[in-house]
C-alpha positions as CSV (number, residue, x, y, z in Angstrom):
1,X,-74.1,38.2,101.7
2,X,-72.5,41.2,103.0
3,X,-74.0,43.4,105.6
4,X,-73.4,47.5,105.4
5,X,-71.1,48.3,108.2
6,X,-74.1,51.0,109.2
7,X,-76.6,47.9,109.7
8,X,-73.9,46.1,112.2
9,X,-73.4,49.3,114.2
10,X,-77.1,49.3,114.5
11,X,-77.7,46.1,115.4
12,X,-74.6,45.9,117.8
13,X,-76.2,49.2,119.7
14,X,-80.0,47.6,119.7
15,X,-78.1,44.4,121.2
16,X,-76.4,46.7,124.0
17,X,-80.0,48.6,124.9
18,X,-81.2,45.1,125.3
19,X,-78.6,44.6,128.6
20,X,-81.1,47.0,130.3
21,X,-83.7,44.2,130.8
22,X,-81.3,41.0,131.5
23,X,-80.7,40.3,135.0
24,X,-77.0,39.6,134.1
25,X,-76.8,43.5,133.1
26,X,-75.1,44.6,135.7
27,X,-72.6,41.9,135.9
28,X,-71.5,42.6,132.2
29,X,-71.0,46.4,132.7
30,X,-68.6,45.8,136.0
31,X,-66.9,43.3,133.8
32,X,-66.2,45.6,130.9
33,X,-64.9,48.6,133.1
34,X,-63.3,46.1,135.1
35,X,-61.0,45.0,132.5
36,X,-60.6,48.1,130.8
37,X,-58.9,49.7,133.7
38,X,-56.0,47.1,132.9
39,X,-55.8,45.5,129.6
40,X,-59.1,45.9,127.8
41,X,-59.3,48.8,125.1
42,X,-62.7,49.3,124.9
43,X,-64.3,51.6,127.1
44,X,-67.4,51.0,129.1
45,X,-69.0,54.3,128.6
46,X,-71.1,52.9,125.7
47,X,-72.5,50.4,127.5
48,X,-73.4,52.4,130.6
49,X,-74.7,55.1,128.0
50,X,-77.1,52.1,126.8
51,X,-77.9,50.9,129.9
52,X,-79.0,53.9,131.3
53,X,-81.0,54.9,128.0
54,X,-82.6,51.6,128.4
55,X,-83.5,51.8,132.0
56,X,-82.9,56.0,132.9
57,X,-84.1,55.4,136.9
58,X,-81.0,53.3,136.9
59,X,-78.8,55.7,136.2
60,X,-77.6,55.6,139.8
61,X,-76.6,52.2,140.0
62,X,-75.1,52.1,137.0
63,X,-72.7,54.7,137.8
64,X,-71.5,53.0,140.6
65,X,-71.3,49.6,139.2
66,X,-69.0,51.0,137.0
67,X,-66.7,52.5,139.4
68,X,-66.4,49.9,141.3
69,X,-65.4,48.0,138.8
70,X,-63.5,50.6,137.2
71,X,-61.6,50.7,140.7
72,X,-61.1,47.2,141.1
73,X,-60.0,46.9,137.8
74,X,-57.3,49.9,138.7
75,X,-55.8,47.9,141.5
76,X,-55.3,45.0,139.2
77,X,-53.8,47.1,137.3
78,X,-51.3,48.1,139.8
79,X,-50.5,44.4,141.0
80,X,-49.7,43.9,137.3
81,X,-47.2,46.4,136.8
82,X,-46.0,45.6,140.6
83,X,-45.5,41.8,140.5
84,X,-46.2,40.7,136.7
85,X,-44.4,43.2,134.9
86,X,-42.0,40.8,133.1
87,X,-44.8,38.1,131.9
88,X,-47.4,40.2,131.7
89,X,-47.6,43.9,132.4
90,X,-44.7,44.9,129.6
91,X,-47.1,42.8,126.8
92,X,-49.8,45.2,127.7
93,X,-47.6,48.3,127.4
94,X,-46.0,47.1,124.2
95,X,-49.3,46.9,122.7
96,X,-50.1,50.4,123.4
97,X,-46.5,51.6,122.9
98,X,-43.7,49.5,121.4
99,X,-40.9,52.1,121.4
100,X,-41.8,53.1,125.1
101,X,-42.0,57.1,124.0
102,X,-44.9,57.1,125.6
103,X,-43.6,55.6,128.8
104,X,-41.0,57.7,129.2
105,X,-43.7,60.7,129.1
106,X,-45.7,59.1,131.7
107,X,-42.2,58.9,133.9
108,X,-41.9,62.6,133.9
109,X,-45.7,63.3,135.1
110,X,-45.4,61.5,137.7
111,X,-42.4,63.2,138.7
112,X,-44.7,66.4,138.3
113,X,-48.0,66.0,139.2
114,X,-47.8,62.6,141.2
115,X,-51.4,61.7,142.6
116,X,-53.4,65.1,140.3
117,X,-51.7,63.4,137.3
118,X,-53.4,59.9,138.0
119,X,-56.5,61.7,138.7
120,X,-56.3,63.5,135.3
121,X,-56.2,60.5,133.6
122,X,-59.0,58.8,135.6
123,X,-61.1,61.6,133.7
124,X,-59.7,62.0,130.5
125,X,-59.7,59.8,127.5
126,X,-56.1,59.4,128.4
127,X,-56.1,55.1,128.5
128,X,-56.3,54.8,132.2
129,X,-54.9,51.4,131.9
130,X,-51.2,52.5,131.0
131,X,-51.2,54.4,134.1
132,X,-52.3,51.7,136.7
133,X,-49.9,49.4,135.4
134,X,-46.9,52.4,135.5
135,X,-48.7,52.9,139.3
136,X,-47.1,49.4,140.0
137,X,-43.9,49.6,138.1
138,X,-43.0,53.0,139.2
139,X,-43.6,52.5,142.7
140,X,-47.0,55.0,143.0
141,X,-49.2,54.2,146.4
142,X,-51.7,52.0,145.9
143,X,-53.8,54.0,148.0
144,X,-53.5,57.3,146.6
145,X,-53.8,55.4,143.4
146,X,-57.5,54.2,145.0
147,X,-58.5,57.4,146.0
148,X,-57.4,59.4,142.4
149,X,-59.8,56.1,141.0
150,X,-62.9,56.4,143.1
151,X,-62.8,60.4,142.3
152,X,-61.8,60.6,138.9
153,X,-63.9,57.3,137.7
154,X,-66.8,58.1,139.8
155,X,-67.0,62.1,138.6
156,X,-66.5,60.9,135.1
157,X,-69.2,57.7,134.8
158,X,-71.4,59.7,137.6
159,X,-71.8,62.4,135.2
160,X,-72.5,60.7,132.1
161,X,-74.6,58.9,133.6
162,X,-76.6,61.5,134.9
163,X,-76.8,63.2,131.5
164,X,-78.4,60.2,130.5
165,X,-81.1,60.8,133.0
166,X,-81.6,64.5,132.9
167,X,-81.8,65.0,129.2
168,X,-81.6,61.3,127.4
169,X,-85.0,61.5,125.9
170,X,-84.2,64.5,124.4
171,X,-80.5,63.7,123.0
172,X,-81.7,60.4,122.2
173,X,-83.2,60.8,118.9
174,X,-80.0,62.4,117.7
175,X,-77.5,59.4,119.2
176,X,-79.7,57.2,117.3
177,X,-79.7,59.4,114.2
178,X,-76.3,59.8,114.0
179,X,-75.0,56.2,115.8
180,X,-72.3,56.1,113.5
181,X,-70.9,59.5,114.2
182,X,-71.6,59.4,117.9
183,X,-69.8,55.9,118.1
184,X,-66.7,57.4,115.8
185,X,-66.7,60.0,118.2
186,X,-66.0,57.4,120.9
187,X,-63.5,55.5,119.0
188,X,-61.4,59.1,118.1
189,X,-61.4,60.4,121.8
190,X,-60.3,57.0,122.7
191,X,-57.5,57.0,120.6
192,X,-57.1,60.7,120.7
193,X,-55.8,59.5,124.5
194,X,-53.5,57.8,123.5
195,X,-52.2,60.6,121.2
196,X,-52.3,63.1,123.9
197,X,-49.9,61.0,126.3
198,X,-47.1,61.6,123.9
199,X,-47.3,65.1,124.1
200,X,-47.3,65.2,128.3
201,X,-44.3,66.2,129.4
């Protein structure tokens, strides 16, 4: 028996909403943005969109949970690309971008923007995890690398989740209408990031 792909995306976003009343929900989403900030691809904003739907007074917490662990996950990041390049840092990168083309790109922003270019992509979908581990390689601080973290992760989950709060009753019905499109939507920014860092010059 096959299930449609519609009923797994469903069930999959029920399962999430559910987080909001385990006592282990907080400890999953500082996991997931942990990670993600060095080797995971999926993002965390999903679950802290759930999460916050599911429990909207939370919204604070939630936010920071996630940087934090977005930030932490950042400075492993760094160490990876500083001390594990060879066994484990140039894996990660080859996964994202075999022939290096996007390296190279990433190479000449820092030469040009530096510390506004790491902050850039602490916003954007741009995958935040190729540039902690180029933070390492390449010799960025680790502090300003900190500091670009806390302010671009913070402004980014702080405000989404405080959109959550402010209007999720209302969007609500149509994230749960249109689930499928609103997670496509995820996936295409996602890999719209990794799109865009080939064009940075």
């Amino acid at each position: 028996m096959t299930l449609n792909p519609s009923i797994l995306l469903r069930r999959l976003y029920n399962w999430t909403l559910s987080w909001a009343e385990n006592r282990f929900a907080g400890s999953a989403l500082f996991l997931i943005a942990f990670v993600e900030s060095s080797f995971f691809p999926i993002p965390p904003d999903i679950l802290l969109i759930a999460l916050c739907f599911g429990k909207p007074k939370g919204w604070f917490k939630y936010a920071a949970i996630c940087t934090a662990g977005s930030v932490l996950g950042g400075i492993l990041g760094w160490y990876i690309g500083f001390g594990l390049w060879e066994s484990v840092g140039e894996h990660i990168i080859n996964a994202y971008d075999p022939e290096r083309h996007t390296w190279m790109k990433i190479e000449n922003w820092y030469e040009a923007y530096g510390f506004w270019g790491v902050l850039v992509a602490a916003i954007t979908p741009i995958p935040y995890k190729v540039f902690t581990i180029a933070s390492g390689v390449l010799g960025f601080p680790l502090g300003q690398l900190i500091i670009a973290s806390i302010i671009g992760r913070g402004f980014r989950f702080f405000i989404v989740a405080l959109l959550i709060r402010l209007f999720g009753e209302t969007i609500r019905p149509f994230i749960e209408k249109y689930l499928e499109w609103v997670l496509l939507a995820v996936t295409i920014a996602g890999i719209g990031g990794f799109v865009l860092l080939k064009y940075l010059h």
